[in-house]
N, C-alpha and C positions, 0 to 999 in steps of 0.2 A: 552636324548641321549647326551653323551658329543662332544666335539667340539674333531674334528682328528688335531692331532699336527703330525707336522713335521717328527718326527720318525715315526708314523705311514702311513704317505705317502711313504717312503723309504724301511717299509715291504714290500710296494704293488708295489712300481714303480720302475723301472730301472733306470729314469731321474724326477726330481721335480726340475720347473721352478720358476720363479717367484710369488709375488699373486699381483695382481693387479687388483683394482675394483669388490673383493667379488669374482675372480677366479685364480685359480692356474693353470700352465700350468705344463701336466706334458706327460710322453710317455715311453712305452712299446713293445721290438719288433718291433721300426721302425717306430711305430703307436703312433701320438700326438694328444692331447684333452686338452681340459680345463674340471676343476671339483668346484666343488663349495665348497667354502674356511670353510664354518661353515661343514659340513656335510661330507666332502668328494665325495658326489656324481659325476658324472660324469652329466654334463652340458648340453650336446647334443648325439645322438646316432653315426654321422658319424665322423669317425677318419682322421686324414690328414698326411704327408709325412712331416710338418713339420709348426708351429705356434708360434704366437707372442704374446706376451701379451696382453690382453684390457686396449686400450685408448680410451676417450669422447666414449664408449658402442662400438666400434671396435674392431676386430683382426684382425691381417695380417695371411692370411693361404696359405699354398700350398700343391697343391694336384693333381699328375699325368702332373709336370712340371705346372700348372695353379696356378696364386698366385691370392687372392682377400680376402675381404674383408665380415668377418660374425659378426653376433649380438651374443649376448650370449646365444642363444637357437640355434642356430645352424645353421642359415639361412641365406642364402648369401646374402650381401648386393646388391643392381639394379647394374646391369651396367651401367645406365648412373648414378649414385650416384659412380661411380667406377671413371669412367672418367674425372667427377668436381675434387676427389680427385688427380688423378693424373695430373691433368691440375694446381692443385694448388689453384682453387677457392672456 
């Protein structure tokens, strides 16, 4: 299988983000995801309102006015792993 460039994200997407740590953010209709940067796949199944890049294996996401914190499979980071980072520690 060869590796999806660039052009070929912008057949599929309406918006192509950044790629950052082996994922791209990208979004369609409103609806943002990340996908994985060799393959194009799409990374997790649930869509959000609106996402940030992956830093140290985070993203900042938001979703139904609710912003937090996922790993790259899709899964939201603890709230209390929520509130060390907002506390700053």
């Amino acid at each position: 299988m060869r590796k999806i460039t660039l052009y070929d994200l912008y057949q599929i997407y309406s918006i192509v983000g950044n790629t950052c740590e082996g994922f791209t953010s990208v979004g369609t209709k409103g609806q943002f995801f990340h996908i994985h940067e060799e393959n194009g796949e799409p990374a997790y199944e649930e869509r959000f309102d609106w996402i940030e890049d992956f830093h140290n294996g985070l993203a900042l996401v938001k979703k139904d006015g609710e912003s937090f914190h996922i790993y790259p499979d899709g899964k939201r980071f603890s709230e209390e792993e929520e509130k060390k980072i907002q506390e700053g520690r």
